[in-house]
PDB file with one MODEL, atoms N, CA, C and O in Angstrom:
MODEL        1
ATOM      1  N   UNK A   1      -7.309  -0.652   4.863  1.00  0.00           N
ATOM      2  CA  UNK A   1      -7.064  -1.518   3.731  1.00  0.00           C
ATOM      3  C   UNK A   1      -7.134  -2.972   4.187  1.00  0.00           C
ATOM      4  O   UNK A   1      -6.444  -3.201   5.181  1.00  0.00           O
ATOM      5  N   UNK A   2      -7.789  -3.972   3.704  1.00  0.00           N
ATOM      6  CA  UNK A   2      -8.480  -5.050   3.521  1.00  0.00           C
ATOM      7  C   UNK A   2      -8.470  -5.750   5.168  1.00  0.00           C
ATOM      8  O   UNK A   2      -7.790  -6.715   5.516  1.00  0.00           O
ATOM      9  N   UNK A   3      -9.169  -5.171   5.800  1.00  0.00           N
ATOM     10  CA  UNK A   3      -9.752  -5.491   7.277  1.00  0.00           C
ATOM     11  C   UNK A   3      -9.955  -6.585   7.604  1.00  0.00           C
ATOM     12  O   UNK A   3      -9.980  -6.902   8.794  1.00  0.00           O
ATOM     13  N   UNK A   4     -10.170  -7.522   6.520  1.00  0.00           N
ATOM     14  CA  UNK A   4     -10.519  -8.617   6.995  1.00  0.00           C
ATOM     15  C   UNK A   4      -9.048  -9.280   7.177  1.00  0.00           C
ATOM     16  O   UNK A   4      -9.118 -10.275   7.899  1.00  0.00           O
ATOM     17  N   UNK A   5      -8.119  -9.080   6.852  1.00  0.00           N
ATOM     18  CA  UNK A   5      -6.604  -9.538   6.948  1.00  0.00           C
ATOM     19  C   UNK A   5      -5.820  -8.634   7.794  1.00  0.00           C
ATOM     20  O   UNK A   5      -4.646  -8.486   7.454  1.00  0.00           O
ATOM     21  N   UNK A   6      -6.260  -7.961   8.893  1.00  0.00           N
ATOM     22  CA  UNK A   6      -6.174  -7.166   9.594  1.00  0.00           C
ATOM     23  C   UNK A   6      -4.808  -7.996  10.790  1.00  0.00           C
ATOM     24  O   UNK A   6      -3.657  -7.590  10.631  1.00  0.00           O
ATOM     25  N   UNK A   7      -4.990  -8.786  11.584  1.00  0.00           N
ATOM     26  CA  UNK A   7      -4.069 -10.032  12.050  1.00  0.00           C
ATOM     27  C   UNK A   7      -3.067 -10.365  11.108  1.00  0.00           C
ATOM     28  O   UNK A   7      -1.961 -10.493  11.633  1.00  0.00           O
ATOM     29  N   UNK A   8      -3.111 -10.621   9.381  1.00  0.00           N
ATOM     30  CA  UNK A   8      -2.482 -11.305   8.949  1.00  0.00           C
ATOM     31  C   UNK A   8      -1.290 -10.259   8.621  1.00  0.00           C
ATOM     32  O   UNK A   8      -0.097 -10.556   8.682  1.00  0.00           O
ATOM     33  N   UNK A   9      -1.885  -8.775   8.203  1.00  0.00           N
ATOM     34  CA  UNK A   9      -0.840  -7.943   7.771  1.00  0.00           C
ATOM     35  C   UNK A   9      -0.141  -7.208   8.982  1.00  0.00           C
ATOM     36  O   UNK A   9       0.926  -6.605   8.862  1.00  0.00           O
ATOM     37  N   UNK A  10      -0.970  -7.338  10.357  1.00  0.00           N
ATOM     38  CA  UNK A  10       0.416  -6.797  11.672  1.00  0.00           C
ATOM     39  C   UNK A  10       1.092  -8.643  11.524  1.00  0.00           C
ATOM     40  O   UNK A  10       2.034  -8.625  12.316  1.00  0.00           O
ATOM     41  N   UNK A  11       1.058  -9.417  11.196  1.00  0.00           N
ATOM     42  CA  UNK A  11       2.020 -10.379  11.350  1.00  0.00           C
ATOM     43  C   UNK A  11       3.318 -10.478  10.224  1.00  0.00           C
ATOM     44  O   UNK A  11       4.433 -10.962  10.416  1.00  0.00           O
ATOM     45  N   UNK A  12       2.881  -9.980   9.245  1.00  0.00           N
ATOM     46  CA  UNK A  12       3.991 -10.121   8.079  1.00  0.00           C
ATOM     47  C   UNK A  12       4.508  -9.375   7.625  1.00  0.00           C
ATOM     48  O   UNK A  12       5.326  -9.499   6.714  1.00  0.00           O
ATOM     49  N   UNK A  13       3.832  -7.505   8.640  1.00  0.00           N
ATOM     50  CA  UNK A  13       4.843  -6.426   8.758  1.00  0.00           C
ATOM     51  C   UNK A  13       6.053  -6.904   9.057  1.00  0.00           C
ATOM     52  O   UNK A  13       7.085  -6.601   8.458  1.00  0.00           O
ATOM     53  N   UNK A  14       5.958  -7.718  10.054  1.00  0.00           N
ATOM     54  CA  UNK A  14       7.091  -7.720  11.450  1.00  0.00           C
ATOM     55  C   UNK A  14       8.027  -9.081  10.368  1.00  0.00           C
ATOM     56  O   UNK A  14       9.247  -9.153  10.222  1.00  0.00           O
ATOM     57  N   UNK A  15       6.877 -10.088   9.707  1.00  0.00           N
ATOM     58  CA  UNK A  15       8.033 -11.551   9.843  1.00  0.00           C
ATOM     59  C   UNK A  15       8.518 -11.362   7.928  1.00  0.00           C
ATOM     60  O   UNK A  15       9.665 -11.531   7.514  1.00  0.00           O
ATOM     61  N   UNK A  16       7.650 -11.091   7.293  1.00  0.00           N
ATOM     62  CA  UNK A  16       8.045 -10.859   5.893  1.00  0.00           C
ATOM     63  C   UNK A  16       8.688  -9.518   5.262  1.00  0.00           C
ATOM     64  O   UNK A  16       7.933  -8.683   4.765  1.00  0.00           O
ATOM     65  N   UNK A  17       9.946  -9.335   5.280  1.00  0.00           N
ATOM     66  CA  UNK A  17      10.838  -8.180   5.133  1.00  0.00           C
ATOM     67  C   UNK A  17       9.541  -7.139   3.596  1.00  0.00           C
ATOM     68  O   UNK A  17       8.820  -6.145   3.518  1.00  0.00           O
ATOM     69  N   UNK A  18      10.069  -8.404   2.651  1.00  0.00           N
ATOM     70  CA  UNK A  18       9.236  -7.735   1.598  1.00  0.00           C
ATOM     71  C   UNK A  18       7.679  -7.772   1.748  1.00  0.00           C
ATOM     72  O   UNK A  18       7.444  -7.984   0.559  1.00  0.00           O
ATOM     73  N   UNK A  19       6.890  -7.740   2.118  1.00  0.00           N
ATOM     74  CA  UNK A  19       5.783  -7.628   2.375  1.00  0.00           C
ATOM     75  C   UNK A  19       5.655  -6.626   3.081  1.00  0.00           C
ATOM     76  O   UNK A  19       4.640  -6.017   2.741  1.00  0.00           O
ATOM     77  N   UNK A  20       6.372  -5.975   4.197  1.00  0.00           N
ATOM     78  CA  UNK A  20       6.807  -5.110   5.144  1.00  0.00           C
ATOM     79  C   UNK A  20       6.769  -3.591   3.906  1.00  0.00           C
ATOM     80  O   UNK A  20       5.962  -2.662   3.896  1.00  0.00           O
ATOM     81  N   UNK A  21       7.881  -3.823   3.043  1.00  0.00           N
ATOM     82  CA  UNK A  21       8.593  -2.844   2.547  1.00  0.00           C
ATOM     83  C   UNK A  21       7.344  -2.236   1.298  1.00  0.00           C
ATOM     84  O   UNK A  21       6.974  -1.109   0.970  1.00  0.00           O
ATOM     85  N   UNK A  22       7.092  -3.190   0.999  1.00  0.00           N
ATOM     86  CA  UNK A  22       5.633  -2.775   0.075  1.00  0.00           C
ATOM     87  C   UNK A  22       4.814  -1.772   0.829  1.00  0.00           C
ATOM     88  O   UNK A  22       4.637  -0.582   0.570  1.00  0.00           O
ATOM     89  N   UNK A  23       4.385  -2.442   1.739  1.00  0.00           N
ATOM     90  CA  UNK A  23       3.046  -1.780   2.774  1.00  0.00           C
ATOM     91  C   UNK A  23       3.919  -0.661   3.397  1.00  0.00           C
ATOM     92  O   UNK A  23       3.245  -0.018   4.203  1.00  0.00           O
ATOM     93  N   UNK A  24       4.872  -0.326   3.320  1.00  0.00           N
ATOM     94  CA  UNK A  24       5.185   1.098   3.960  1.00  0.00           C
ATOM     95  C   UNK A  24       5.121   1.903   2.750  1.00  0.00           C
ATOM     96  O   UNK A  24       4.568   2.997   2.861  1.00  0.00           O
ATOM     97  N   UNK A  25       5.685   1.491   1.366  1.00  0.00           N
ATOM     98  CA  UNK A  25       5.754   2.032   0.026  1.00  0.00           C
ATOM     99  C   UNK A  25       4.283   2.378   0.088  1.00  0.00           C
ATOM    100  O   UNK A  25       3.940   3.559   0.138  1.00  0.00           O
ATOM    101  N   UNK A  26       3.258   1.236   0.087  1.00  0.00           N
ATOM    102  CA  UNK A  26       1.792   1.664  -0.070  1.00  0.00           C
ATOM    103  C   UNK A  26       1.530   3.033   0.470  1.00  0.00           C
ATOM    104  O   UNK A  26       1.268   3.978  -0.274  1.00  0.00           O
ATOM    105  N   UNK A  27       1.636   3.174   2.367  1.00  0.00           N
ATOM    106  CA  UNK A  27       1.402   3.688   2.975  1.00  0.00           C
ATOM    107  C   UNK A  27       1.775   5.310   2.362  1.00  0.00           C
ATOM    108  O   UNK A  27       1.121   6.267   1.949  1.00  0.00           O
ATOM    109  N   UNK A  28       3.129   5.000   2.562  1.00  0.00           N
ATOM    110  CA  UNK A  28       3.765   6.364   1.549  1.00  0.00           C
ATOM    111  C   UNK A  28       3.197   7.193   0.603  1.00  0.00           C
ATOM    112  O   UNK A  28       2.951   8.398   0.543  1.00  0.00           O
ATOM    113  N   UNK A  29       3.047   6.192  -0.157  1.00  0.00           N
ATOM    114  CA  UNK A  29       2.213   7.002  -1.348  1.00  0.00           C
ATOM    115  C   UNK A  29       0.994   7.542  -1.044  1.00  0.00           C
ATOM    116  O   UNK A  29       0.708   8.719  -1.265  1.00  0.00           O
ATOM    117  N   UNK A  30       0.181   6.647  -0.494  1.00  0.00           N
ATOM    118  CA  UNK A  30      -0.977   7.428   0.215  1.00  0.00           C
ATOM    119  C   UNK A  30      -0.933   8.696   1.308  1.00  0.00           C
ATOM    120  O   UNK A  30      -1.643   9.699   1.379  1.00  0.00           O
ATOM    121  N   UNK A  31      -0.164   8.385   1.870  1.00  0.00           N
ATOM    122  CA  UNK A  31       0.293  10.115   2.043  1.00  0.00           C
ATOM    123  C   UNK A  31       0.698  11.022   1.414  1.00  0.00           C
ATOM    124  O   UNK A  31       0.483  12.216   1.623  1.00  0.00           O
ATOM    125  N   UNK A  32       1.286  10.571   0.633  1.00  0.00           N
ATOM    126  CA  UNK A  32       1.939  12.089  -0.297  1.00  0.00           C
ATOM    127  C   UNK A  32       0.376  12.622  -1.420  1.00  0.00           C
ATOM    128  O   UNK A  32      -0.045  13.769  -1.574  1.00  0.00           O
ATOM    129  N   UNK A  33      -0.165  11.348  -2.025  1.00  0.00           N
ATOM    130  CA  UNK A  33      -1.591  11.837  -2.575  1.00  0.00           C
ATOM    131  C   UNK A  33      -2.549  12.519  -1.886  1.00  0.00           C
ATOM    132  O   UNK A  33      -3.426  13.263  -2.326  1.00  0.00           O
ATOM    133  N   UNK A  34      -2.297  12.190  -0.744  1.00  0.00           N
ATOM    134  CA  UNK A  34      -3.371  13.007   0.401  1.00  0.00           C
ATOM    135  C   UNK A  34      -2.916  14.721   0.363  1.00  0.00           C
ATOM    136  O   UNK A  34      -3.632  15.699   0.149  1.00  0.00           O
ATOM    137  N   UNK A  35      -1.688  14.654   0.609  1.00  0.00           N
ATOM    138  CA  UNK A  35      -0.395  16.018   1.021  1.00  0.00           C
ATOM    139  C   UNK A  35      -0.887  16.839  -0.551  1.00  0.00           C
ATOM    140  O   UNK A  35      -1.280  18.002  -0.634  1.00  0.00           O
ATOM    141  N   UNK A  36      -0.742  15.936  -1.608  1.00  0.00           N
ATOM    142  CA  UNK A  36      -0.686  16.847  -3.094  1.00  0.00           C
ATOM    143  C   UNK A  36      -2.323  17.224  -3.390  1.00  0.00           C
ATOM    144  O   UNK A  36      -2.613  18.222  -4.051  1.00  0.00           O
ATOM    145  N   UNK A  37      -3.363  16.310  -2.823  1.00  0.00           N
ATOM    146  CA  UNK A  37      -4.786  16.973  -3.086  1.00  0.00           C
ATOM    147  C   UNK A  37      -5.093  17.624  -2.256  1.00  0.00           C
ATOM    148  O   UNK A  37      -5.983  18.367  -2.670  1.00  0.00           O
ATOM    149  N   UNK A  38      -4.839  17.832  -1.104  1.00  0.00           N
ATOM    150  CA  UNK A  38      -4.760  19.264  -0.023  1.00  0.00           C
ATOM    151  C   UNK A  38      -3.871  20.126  -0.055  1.00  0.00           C
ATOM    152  O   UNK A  38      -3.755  21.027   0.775  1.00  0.00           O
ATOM    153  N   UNK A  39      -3.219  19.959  -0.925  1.00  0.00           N
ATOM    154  CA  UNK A  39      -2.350  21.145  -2.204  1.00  0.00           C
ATOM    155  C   UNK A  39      -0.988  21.287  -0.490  1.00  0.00           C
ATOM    156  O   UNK A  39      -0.331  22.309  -0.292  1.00  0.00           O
ATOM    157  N   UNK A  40      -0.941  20.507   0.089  1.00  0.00           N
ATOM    158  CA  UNK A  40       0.143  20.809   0.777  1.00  0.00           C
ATOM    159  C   UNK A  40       1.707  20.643   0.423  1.00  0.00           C
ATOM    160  O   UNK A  40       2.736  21.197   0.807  1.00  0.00           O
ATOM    161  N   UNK A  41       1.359  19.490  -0.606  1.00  0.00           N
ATOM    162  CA  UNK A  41       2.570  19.088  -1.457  1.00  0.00           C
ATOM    163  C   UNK A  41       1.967  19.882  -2.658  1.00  0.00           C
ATOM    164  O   UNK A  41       0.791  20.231  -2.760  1.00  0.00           O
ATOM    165  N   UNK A  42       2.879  20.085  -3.465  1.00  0.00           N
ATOM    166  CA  UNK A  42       2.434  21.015  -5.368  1.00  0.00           C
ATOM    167  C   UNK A  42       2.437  19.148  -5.959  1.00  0.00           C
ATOM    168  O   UNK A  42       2.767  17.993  -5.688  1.00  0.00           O
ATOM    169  N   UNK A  43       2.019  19.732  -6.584  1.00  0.00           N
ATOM    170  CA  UNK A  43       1.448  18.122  -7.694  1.00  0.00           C
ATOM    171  C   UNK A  43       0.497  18.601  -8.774  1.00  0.00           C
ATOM    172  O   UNK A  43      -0.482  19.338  -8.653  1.00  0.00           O
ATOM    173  N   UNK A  44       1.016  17.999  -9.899  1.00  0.00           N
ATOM    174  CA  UNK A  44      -0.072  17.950 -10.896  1.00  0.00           C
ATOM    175  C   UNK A  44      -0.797  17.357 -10.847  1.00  0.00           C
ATOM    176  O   UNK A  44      -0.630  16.331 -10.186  1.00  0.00           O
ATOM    177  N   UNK A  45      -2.275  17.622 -11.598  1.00  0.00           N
ATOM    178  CA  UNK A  45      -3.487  16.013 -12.057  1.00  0.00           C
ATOM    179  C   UNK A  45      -2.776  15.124 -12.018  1.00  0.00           C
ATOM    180  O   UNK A  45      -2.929  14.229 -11.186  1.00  0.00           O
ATOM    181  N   UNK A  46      -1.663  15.126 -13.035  1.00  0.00           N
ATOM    182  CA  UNK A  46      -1.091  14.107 -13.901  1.00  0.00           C
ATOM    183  C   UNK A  46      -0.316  13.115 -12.701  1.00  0.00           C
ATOM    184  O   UNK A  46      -0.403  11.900 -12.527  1.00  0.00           O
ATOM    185  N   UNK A  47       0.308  13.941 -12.113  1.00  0.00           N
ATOM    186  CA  UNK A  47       1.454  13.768 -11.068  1.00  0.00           C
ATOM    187  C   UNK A  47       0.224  12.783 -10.255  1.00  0.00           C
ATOM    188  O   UNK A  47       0.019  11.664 -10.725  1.00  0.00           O
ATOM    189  N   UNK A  48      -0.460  13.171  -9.209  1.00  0.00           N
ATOM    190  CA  UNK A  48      -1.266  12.576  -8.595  1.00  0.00           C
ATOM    191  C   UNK A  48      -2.035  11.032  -9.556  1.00  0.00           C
ATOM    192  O   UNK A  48      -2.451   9.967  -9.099  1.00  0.00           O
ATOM    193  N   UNK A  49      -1.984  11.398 -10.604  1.00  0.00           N
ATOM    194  CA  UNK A  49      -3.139   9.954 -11.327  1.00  0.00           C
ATOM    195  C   UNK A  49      -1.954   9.195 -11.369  1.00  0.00           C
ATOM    196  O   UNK A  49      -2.039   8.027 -10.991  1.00  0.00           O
ATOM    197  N   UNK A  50      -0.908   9.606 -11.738  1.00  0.00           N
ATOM    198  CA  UNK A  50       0.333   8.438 -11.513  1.00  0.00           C
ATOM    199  C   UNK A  50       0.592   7.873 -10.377  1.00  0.00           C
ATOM    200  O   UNK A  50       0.492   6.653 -10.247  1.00  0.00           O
ATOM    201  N   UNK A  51       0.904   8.546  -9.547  1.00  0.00           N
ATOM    202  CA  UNK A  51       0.908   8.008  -7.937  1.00  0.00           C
ATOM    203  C   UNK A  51      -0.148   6.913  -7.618  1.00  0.00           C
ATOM    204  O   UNK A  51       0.142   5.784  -7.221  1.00  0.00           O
ATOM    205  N   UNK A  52      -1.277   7.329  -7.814  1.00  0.00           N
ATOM    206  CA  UNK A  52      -2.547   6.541  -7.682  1.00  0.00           C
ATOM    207  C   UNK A  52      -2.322   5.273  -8.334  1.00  0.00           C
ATOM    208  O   UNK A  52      -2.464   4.249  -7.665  1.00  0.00           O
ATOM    209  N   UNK A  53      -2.016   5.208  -9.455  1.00  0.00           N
ATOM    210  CA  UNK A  53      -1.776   3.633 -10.280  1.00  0.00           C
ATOM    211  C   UNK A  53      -0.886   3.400  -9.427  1.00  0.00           C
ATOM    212  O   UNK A  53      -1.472   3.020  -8.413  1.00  0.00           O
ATOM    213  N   UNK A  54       0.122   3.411  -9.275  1.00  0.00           N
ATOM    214  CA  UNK A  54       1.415   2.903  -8.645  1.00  0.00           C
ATOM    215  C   UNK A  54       0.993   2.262  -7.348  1.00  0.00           C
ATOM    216  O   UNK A  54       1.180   1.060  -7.157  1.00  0.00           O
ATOM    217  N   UNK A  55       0.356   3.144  -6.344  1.00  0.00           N
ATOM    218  CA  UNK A  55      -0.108   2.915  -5.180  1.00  0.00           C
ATOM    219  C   UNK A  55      -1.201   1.888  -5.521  1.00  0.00           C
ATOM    220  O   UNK A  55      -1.682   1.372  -4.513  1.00  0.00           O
ATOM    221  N   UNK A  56      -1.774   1.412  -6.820  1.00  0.00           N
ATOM    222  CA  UNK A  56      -2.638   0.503  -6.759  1.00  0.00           C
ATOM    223  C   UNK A  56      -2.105  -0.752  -7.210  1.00  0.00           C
ATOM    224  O   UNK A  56      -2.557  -1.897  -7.237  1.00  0.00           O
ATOM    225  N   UNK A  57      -0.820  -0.128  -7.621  1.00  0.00           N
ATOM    226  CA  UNK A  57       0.118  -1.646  -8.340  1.00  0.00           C
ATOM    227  C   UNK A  57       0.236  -2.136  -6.841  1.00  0.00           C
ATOM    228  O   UNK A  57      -0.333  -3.150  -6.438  1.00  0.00           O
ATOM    229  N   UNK A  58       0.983  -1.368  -6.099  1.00  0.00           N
ATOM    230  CA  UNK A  58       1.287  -1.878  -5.035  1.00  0.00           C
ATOM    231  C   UNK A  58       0.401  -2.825  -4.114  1.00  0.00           C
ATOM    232  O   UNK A  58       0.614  -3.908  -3.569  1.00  0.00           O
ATOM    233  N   UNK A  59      -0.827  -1.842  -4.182  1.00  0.00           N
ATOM    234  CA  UNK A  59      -2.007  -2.498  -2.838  1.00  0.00           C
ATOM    235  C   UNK A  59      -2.606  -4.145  -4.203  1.00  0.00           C
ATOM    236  O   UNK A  59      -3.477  -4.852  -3.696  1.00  0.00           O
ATOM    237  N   UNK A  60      -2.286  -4.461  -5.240  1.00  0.00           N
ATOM    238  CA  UNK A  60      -2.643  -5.635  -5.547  1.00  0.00           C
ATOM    239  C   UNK A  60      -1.562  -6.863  -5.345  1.00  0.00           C
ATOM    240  O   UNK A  60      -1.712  -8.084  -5.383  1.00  0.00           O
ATOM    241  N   UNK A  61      -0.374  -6.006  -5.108  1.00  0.00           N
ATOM    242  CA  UNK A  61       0.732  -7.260  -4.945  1.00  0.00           C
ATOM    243  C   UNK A  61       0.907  -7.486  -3.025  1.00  0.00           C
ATOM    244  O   UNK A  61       1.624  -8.220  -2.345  1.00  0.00           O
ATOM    245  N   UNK A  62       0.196  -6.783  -2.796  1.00  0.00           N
ATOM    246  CA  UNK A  62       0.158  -6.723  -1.364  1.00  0.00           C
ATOM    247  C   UNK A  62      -1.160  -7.843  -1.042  1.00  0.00           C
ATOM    248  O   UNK A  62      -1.054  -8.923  -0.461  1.00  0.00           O
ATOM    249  N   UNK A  63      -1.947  -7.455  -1.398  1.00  0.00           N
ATOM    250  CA  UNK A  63      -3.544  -8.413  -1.695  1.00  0.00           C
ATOM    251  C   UNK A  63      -2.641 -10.114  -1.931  1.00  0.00           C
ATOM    252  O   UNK A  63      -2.401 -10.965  -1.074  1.00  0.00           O
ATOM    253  N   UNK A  64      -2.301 -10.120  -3.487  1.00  0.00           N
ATOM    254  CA  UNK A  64      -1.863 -11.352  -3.690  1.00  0.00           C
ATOM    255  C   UNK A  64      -1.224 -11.703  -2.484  1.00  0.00           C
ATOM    256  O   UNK A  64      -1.981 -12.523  -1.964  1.00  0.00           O
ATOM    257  N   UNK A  65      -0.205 -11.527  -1.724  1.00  0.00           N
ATOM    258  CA  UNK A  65       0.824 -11.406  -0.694  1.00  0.00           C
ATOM    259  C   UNK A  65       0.084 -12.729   0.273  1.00  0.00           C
ATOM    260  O   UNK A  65       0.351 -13.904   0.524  1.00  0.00           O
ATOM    261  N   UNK A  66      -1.190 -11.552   0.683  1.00  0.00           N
ATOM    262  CA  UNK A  66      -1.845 -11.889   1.226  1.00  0.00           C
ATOM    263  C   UNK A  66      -2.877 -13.103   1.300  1.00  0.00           C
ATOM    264  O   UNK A  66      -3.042 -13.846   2.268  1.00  0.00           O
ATOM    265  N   UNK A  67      -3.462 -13.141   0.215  1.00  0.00           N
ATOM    266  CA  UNK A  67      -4.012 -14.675  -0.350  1.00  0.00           C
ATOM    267  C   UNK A  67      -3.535 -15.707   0.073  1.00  0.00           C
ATOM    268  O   UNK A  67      -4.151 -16.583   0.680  1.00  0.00           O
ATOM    269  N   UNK A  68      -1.752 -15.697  -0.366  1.00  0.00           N
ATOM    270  CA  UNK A  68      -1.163 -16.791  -0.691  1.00  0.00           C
ATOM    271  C   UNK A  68      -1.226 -17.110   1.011  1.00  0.00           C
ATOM    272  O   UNK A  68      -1.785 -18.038   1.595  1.00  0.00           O
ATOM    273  N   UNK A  69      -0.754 -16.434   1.335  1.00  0.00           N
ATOM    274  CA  UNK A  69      -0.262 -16.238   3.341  1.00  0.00           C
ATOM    275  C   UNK A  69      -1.228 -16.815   3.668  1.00  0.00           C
ATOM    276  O   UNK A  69      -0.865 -17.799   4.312  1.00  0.00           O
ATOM    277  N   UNK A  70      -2.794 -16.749   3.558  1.00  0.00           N
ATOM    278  CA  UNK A  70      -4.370 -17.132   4.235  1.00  0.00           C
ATOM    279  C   UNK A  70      -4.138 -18.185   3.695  1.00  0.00           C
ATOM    280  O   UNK A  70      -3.364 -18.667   4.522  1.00  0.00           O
ATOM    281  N   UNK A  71      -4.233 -18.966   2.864  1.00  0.00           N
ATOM    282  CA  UNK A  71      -4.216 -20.399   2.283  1.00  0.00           C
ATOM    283  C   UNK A  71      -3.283 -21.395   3.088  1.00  0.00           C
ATOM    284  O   UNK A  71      -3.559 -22.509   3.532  1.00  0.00           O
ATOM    285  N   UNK A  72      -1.945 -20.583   3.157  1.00  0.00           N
ATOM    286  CA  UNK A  72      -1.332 -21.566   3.692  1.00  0.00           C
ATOM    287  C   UNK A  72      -1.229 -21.705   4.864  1.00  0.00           C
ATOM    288  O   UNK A  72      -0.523 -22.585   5.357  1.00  0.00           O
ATOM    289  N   UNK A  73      -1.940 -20.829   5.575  1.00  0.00           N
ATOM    290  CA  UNK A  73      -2.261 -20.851   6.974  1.00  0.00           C
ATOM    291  C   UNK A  73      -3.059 -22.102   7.642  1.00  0.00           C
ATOM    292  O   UNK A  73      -3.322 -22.095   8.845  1.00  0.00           O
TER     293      UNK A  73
ENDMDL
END
């Protein structure tokens, strides 16, 4: 996830608590969607297309996060 900010997001794991807590939330979810379409977790369609938005709410406030961080760099 967005490679080119690859430096910026191991730096604001560690120094931005909330930025941190998102990107593990991200991470999360992307595992459990992985776990429920390899039927290792039970999940519905439904169940999974929700996760997916959520996990995409997330990866855009993570993006913004990120913007702002490169600018003011």
């Amino acid at each position: 996830m967005f490679p080119e900010y690859r430096e910026l997001i191991t730096r604001l794991k560690t120094s931005d608590t909330h930025f941190g807590r998102l990107f593990e939330q991200h991470n999360s979810l992307d595992q459990k969607i992985k776990n429920m379409e390899s039927r290792i977790e039970t999940g519905t369609h439904e169940a999974i297309e929700l996760l997916k938005k959520e996990k995409l709410l997330l990866k855009d406030q993570l993006y913004t996060i990120l913007r702002k961080a490169d600018t003011a760099s």
